[in-house]
C-alpha positions as CSV (number, residue, x, y, z in Angstrom):
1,X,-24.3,38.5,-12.3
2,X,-23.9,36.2,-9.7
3,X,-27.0,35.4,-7.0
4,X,-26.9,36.1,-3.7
5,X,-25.6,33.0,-2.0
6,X,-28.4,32.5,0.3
7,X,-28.2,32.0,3.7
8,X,-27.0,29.1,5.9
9,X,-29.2,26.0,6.2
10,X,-31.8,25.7,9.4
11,X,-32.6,22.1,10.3
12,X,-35.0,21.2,7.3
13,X,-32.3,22.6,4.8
14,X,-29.3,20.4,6.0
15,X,-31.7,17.4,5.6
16,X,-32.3,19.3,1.8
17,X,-28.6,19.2,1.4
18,X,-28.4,15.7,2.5
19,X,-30.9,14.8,-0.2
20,X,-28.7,17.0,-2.7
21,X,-26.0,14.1,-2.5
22,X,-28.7,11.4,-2.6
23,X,-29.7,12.7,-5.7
24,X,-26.4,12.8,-7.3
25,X,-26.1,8.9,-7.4
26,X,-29.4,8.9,-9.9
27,X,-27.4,10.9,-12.3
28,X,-24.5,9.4,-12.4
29,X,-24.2,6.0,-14.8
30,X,-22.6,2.8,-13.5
31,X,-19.5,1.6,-14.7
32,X,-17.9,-1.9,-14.9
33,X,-14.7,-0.4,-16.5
34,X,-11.6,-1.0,-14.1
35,X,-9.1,1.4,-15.3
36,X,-7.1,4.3,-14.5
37,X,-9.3,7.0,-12.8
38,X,-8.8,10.4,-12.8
39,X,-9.4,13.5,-10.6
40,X,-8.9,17.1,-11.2
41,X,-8.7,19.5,-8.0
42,X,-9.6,22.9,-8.3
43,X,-10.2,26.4,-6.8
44,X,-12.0,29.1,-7.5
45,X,-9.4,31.6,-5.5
46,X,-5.4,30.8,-3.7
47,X,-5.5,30.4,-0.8
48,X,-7.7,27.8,0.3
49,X,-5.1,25.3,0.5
50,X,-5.9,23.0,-2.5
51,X,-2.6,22.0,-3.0
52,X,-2.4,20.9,0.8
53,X,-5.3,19.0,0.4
54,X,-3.9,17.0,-3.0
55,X,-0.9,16.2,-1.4
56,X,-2.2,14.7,1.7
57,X,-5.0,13.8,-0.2
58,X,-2.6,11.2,-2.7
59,X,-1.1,9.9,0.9
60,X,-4.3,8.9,1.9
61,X,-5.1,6.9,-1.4
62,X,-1.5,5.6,-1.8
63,X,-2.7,4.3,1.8
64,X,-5.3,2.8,1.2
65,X,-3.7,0.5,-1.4
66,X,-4.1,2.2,-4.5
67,X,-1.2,3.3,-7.1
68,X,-1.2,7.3,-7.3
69,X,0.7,9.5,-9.3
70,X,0.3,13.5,-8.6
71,X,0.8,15.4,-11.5
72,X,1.4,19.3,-10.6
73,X,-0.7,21.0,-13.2
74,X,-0.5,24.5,-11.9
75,X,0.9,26.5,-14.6
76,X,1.7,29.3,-12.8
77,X,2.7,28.6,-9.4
78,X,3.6,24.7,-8.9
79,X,4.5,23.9,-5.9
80,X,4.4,20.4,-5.1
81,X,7.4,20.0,-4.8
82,X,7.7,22.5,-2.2
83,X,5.3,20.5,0.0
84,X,7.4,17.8,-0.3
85,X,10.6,19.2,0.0
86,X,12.2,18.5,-2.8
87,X,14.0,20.4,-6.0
88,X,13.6,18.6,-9.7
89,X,15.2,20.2,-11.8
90,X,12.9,18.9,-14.8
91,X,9.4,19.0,-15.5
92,X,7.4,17.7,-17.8
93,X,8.4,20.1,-20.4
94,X,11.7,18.5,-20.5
95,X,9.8,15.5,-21.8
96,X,7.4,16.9,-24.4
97,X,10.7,18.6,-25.8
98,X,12.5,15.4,-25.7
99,X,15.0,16.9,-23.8
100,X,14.8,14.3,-21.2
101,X,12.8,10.8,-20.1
102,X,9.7,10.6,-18.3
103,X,12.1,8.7,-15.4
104,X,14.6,11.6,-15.6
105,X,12.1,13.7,-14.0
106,X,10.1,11.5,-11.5
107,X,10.0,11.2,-7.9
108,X,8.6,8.6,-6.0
109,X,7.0,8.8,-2.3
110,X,7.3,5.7,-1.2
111,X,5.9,2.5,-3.1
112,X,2.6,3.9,-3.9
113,X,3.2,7.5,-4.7
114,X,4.4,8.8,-7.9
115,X,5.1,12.7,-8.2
116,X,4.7,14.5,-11.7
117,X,6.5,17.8,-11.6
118,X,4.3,19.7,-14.3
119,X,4.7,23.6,-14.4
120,X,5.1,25.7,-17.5
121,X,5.8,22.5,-19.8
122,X,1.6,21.4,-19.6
123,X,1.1,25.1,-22.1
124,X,2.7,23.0,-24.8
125,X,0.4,20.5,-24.6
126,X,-2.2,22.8,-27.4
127,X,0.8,23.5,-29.5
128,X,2.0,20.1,-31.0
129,X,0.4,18.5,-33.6
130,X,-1.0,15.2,-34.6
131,X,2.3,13.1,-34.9
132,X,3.7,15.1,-31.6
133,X,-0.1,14.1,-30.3
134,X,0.9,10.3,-30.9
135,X,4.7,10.7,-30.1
136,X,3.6,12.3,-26.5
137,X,1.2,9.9,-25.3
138,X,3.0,6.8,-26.1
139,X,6.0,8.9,-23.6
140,X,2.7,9.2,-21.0
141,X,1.4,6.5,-21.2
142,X,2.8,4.9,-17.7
143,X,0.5,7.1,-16.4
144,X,-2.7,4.8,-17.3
145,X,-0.6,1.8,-17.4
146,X,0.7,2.0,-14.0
147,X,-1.6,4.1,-12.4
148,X,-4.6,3.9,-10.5
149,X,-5.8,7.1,-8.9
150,X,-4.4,10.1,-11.2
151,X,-4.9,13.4,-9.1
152,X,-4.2,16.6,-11.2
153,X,-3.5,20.0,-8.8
154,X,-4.7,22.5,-11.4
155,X,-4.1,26.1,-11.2
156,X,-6.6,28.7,-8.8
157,X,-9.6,30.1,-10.8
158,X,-10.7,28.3,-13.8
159,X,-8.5,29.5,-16.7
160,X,-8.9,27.9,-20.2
161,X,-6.3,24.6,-19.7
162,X,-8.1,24.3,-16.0
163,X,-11.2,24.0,-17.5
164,X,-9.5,21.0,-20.1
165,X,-8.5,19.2,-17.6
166,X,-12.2,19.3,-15.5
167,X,-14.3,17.9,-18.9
168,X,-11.4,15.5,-19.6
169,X,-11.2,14.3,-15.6
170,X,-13.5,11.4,-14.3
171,X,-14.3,13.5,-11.2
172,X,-13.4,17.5,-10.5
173,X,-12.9,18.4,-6.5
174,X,-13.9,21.8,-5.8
175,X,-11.8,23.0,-2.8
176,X,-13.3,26.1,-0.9
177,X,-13.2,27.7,2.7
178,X,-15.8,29.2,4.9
179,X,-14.7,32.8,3.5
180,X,-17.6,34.4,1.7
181,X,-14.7,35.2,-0.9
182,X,-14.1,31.3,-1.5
183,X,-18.1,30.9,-1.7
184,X,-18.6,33.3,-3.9
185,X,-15.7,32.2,-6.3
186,X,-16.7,28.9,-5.5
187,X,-20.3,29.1,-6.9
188,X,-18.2,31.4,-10.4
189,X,-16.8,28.2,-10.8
190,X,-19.4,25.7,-10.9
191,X,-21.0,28.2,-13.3
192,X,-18.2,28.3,-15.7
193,X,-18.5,24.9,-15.3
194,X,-22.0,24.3,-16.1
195,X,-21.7,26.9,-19.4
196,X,-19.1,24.7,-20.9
197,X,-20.8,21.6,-20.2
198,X,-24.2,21.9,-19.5
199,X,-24.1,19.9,-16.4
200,X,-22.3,17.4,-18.2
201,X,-19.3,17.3,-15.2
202,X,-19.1,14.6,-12.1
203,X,-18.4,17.7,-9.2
204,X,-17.8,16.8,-5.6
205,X,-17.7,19.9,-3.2
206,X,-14.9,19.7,-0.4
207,X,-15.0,22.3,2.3
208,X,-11.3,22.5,3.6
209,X,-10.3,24.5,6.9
210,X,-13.8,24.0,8.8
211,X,-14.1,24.6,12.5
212,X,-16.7,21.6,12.5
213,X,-18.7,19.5,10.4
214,X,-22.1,21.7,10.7
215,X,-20.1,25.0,9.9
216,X,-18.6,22.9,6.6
217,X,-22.9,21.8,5.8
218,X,-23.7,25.3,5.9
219,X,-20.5,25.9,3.6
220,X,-21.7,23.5,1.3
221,X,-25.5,23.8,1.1
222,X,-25.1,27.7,0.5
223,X,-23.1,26.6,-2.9
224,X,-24.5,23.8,-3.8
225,X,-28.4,24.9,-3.6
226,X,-27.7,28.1,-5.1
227,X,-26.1,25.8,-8.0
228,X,-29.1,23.5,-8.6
229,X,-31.8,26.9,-8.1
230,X,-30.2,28.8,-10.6
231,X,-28.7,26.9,-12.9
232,X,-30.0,23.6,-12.4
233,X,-26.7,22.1,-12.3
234,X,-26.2,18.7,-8.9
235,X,-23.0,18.7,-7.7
236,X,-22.1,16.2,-4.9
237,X,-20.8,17.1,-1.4
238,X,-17.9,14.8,-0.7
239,X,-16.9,16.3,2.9
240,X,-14.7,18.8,4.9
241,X,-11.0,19.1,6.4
242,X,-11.4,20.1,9.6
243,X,-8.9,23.3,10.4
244,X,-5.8,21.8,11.8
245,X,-2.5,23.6,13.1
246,X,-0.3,21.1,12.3
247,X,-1.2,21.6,8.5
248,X,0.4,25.1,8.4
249,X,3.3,23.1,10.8
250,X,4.3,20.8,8.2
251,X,4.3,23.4,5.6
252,X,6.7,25.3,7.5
253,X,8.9,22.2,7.7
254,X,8.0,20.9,4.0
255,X,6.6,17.6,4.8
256,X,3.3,16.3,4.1
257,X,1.0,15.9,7.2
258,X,0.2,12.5,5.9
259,X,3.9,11.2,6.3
260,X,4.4,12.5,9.7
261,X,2.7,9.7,11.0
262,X,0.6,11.7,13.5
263,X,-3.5,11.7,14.3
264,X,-4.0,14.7,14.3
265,X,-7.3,16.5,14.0
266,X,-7.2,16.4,10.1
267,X,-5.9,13.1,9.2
268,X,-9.3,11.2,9.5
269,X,-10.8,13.9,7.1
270,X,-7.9,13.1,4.3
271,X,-8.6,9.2,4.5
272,X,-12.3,9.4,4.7
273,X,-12.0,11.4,1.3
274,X,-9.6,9.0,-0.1
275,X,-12.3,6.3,0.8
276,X,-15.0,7.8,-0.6
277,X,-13.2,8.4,-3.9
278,X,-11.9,4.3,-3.6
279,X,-15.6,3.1,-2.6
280,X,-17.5,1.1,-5.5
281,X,-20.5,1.2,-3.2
282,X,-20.8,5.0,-3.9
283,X,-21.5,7.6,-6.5
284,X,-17.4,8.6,-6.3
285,X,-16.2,5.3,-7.6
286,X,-18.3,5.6,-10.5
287,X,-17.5,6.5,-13.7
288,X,-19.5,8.5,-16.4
289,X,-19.6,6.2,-19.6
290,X,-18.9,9.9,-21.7
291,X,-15.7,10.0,-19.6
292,X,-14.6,6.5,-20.3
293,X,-14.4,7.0,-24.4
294,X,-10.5,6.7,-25.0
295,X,-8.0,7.3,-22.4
296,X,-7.3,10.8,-20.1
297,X,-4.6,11.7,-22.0
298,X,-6.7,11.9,-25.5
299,X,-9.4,13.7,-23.9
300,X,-7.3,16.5,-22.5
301,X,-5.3,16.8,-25.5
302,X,-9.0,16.8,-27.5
303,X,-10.2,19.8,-24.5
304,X,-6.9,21.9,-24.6
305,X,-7.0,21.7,-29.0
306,X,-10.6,23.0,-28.2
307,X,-10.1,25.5,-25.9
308,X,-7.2,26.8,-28.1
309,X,-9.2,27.2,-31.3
310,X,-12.4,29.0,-29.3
């Protein structure tokens, strides 16, 4: 049973949740590696616009200099695409079937931005063997080569390949909303997490569609204290998204917020992210030395083979 999630912070426990994030950098081990990085977004419920946020999210980091690629990794409703307005007709099933190249089924935003339409084809990831294994990665591999910021838009909840990609990511997002719905599922989340891991997991808490920065502290403390009371497990507050009309405007007209080229209320939320997932000075930029053994690609395939035996 889940605890209550207790109540919003007065004065003294906003400066609590402050410390929560400055205790997060004592637990997290410096690293001089300089390669590809990856993140994993999730949700513990639709509907609290994590796609949205990894879309504009990659625009912000493309922005900022760094080589992104996207890779859609929700297996049952992809739909980057949609946000961007396009139609591939492949996916990255194509590829692991060799029915088609890894450029066949690109599509590139800008000079920075690399799209991955992933869908159904990721479930066959935990079905090929050892030679497929070696076969697929060498196909993949332009995605550590080339690649600087790897953003995975995993599927709402935290089903068994969600969970894969979490332990085999450098840093999970956790996306939720002011709903008590979204806090609750939120908190079901890190749990989840927490059982499979033990705590093991670099988690940063974003609050998306806040009214205000103290509403989105609130938001946050309420998850992220109930996490450390009962199960003893320090995630990281990274930040909100303030709640912006001109999001649900440029999903009606299937183009990014970040490629509109306005300032709106929101877009100062998206880049201070991105910088805090670019900055070296902070816990973001770091990366666990567990996470660094071999590349992304061999720990998820190593997760998924996991999660498919248990």
């Amino acid at each position: 049973m889940n605890p209550v999630i207790m109540p919003p912070p007065s004065h003294d426990q906003a400066t609590r949740l402050r410390q929560l994030v400055l205790d997060k950098k004592d637990t997290v081990a410096r690293s001089k590696i300089t390669g590809m990085r990856s993140v994993a977004i999730l949700s513990g419920k639709g509907g609290v616009g994590k796609s949205n946020l990894a879309v504009n999210l990659s625009l912000a980091l493309a922005g900022q200099g760094s080589r992104v690629t996207l890779l859609d990794a929700d297996l049952g409703l992809a739909n980057i695409d949609i946000l961007f307005g396009v139609m591939p007709k492949f996916n990255l099933g194509h590829v692991l079937r060799g029915e088609k190249e890894m450029a066949d089924i690109l599509f590139r935003v800008g000079e920075r931005l690399t799209i991955v339409p992933g869908g159904a084809g990721l479930r066959e990831l935990a079905d090929i063997d050892d030679q497929g294994q070696a076969w697929m990665i060498d196909r993949l591999s332009f995605l550590e080569n080339g690649t600087d910021i790897l953003l995975l838009d995993t599927s709402a909840g935290l089903h068994r390949n969600v969970l894969a990609f979490a332990m085999a990511s450098n840093l999970s997002i956790l996306i939720t909303t002011p709903e008590p719905t979204a806090i609750r599922d939120s908190y079901s989340v890190l749990k989840s997490l927490w059982q499979s891991t033990g705590g093991d997991l670099n988690v940063g808490l974003v609050v998306n569609m806040a009214q205000d920065k103290n509403e989105a502290e609130m938001v946050a403390y309420r998850i992220l204290a109930a996490a450390e009371q009962f199960l003893g497990f320090k995630a990281q507050y990274l930040g909100c998204i303030l709640w912006d009309a001109a999001i649900r405007d440029s999903v009606r007209k299937r183009r990014p917020l970040l490629l509109g080229g306005e300032n709106t209320v929101s877009v100062p939320c998206f880049k201070d992210l991105a910088g805090k997932i670019l900055g070296p000075q902070t816990e973001i930029g770091e990366i666990k030395q567990n996470r660094d053994e071999g590349s992304f690609l061999r720990r998820l395939l190593r997760q998924m083979a996991r999660r498919e035996v248990n």
